[in-house]
C-alpha positions as CSV (number, residue, x, y, z in Angstrom):
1,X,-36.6,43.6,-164.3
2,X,-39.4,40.4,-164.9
3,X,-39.9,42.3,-168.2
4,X,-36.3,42.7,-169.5
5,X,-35.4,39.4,-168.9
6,X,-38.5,38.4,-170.7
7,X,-37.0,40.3,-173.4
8,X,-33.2,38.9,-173.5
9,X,-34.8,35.5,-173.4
10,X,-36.9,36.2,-176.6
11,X,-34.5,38.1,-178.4
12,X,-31.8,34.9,-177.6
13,X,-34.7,32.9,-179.0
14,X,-35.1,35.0,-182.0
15,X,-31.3,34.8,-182.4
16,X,-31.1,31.1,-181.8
17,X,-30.4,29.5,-185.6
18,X,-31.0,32.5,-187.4
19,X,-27.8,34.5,-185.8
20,X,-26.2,31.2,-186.3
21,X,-26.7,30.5,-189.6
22,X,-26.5,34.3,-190.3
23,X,-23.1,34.5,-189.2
24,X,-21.9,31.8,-191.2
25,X,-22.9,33.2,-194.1
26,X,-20.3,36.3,-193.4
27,X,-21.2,40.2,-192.1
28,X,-22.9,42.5,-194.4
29,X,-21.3,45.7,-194.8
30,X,-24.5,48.2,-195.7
31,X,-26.2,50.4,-193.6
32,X,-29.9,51.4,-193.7
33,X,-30.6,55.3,-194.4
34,X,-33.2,55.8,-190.7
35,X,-36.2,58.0,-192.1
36,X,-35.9,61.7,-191.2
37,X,-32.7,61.4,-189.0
38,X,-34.7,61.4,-185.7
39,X,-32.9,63.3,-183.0
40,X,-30.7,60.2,-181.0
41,X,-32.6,59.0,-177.7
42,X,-30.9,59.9,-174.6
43,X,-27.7,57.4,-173.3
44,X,-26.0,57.8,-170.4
45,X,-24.6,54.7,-168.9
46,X,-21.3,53.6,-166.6
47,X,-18.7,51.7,-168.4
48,X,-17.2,48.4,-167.7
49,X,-14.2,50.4,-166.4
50,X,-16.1,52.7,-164.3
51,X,-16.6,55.9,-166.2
52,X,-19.8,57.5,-167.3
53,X,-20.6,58.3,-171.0
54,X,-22.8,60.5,-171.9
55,X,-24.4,60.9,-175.6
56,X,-25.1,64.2,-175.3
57,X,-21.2,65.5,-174.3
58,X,-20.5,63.9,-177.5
59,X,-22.2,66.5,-179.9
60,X,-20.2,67.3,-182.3
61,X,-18.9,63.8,-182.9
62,X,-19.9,61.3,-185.0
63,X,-20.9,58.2,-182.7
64,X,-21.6,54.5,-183.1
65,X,-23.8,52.6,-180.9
66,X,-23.6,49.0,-180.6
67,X,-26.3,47.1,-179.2
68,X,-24.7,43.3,-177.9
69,X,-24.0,40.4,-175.9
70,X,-21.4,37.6,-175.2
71,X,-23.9,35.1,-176.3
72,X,-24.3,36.7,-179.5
73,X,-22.5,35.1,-182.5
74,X,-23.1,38.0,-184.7
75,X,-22.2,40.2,-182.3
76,X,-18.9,38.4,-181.8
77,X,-18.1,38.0,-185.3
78,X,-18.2,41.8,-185.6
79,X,-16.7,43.0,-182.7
80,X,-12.8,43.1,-184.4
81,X,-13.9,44.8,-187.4
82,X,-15.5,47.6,-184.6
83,X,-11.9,47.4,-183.4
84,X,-9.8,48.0,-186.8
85,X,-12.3,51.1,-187.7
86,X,-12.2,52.4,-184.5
87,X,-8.2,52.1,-184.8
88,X,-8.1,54.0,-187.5
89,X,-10.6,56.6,-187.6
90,X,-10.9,57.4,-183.6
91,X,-8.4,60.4,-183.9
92,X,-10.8,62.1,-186.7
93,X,-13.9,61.9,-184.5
94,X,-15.3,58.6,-184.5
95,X,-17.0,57.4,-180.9
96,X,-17.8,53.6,-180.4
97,X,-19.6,52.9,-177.3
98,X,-21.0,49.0,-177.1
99,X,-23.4,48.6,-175.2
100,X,-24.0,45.1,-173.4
101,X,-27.5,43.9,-172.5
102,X,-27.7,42.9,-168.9
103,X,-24.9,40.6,-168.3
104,X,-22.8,40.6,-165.3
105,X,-19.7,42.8,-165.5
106,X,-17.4,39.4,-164.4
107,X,-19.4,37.8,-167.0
108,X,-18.0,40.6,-169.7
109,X,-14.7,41.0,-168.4
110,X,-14.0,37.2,-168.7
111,X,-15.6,37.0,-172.5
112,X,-13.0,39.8,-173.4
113,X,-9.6,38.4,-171.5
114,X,-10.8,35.8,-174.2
115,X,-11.4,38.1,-176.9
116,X,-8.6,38.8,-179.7
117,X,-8.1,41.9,-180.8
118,X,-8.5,43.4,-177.3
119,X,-11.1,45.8,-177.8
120,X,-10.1,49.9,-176.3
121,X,-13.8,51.4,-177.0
122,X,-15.9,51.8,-173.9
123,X,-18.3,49.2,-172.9
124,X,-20.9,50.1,-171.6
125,X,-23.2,48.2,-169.1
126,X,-27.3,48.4,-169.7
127,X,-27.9,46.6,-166.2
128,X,-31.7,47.0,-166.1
129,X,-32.5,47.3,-169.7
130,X,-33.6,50.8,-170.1
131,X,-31.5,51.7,-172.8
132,X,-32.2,48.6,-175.2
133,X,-36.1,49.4,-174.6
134,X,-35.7,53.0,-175.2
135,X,-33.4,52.7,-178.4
136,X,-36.1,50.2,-179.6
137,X,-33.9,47.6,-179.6
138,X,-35.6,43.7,-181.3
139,X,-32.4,42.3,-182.7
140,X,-29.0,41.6,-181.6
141,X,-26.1,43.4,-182.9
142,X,-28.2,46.5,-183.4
143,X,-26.0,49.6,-184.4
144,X,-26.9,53.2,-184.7
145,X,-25.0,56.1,-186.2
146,X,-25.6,59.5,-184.9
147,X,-24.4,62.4,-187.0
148,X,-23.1,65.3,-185.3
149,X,-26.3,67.2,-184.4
150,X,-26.9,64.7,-182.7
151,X,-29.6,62.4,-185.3
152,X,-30.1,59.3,-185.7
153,X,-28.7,58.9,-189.6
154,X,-28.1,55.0,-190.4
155,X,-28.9,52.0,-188.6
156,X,-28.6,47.8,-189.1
157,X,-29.5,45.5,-187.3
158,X,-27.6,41.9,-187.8
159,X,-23.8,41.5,-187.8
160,X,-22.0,44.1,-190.0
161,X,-18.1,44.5,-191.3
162,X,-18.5,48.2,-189.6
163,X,-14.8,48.6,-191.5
164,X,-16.2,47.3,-195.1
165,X,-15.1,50.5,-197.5
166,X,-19.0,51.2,-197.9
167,X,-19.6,51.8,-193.9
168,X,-15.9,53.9,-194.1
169,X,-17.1,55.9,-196.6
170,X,-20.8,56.8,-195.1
171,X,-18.6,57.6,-191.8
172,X,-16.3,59.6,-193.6
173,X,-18.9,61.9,-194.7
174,X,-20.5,62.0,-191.6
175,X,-17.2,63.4,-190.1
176,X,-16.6,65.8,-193.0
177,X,-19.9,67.4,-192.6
C-alpha cells in the first residue's frame, strides 16, 4: 500500500503544471500504434456500482481502458468526450471501463454528482493499485485499446478527444475487423 501511494503522489507531482498547462492547451485526438499488439494484461476489478468486470468476458469486443483520477485535470477535461463516443458507438461493440486510481468510492461518487454529462460507462475502482502497476501505468489519463483478440493495439497517455473523427475512425475498424 506504502508503495502505491508513493506512486499517486509522484505521478500527481509529475502531473502538477504539466497536466495543467497541458489541458489548456486543448486534448489531442491521436493514438499511438503499441508495438506488436501485446496480448492485454489481465483486469478484473468491482465497479463503483458494485459489479465485477472482467477483461477477459469481453473477448470479442473492442474495449477502452481509462487510466484516472478526480484530481486529474486532463482526465477531467476528457471524460465527456468518453461519454459522447461511448453514446454513440456502445450498441456496435464499444466497452469503456475507467478505471480510478485509489480514491475512495464517496470520494468518486461526489466528483461525478458534480460531473456534467453524467457519465453511464462502468467505473471501476483500483483500491490497492494492482492494476495501474500491472498495466504499466506513469501518466495520468492513460488509455489503452484492446482489439478483439484481446491485444493491446493503440495507446496515449495525456488527455485525448477519444470522439475526435481520427480516434472514431481507428475504433471503427477495430469493430469491423
Amino acid at each position: 500500500m506504502k508503495t502505491f501511494r508513493a506512486a499517486l503522489t509522484i505521478a500527481a507531482l509529475l502531473l502538477g503544471a504539466g497536466g495543467l498547462e497541458a489541458s489548456s492547451h486543448g486534448l489531442g485526438d491521436g493514438l499511438t500504434v503499441t508495438y506488436k499488439s501485446p496480448a492485454a494484461h489481465p483486469l478484473t476489478l468491482e465497479s463503483l456500482d458494485g459489479g465485477v468486470y472482467d477483461l477477459a468476458a469481453m473477448k470479442g469486443r473492442v474495449v477502452i481502458i481509462n487510466f484516472w483520477a478526480t484530481w486529474c485535470p486532463p482526465c477531467i477535461e476528457e471524460l465527456p468526450s468518453m461519454q459522447k463516443l461511448w453514446d454513440e458507438t456502445h450498441a456496435g461493440g464499444l466497452e469503456i471501463l475507467a478505471v480510478n486510481l485509489g480514491e475512495p468510492p464517496d470520494r468518486i461518487r461526489a466528483f461525478l454528482e458534480e460531473f456534467e454529462p453524467t457519465l453511464a460507462f462502468p467505473i471501476l475502482l483500483d483500491v490497492e493499485g494492482e492494476a495501474f502497476q500491472a498495466w504499466g501505468v506513469r501518466g495520468l489519463p492513460k488509455t489503452f485499446v484492446i482489439s478483439k483478440r484481446g491485444q493491446i493495439v493503440y495507446e496515449a497517455e495525456g488527455g485525448r478527444d477519444m470522439n475526435s473523427e481520427h480516434i472514431r475512425e481507428r475504433l471503427q475498424e477495430l469493430m469491423d475487423e
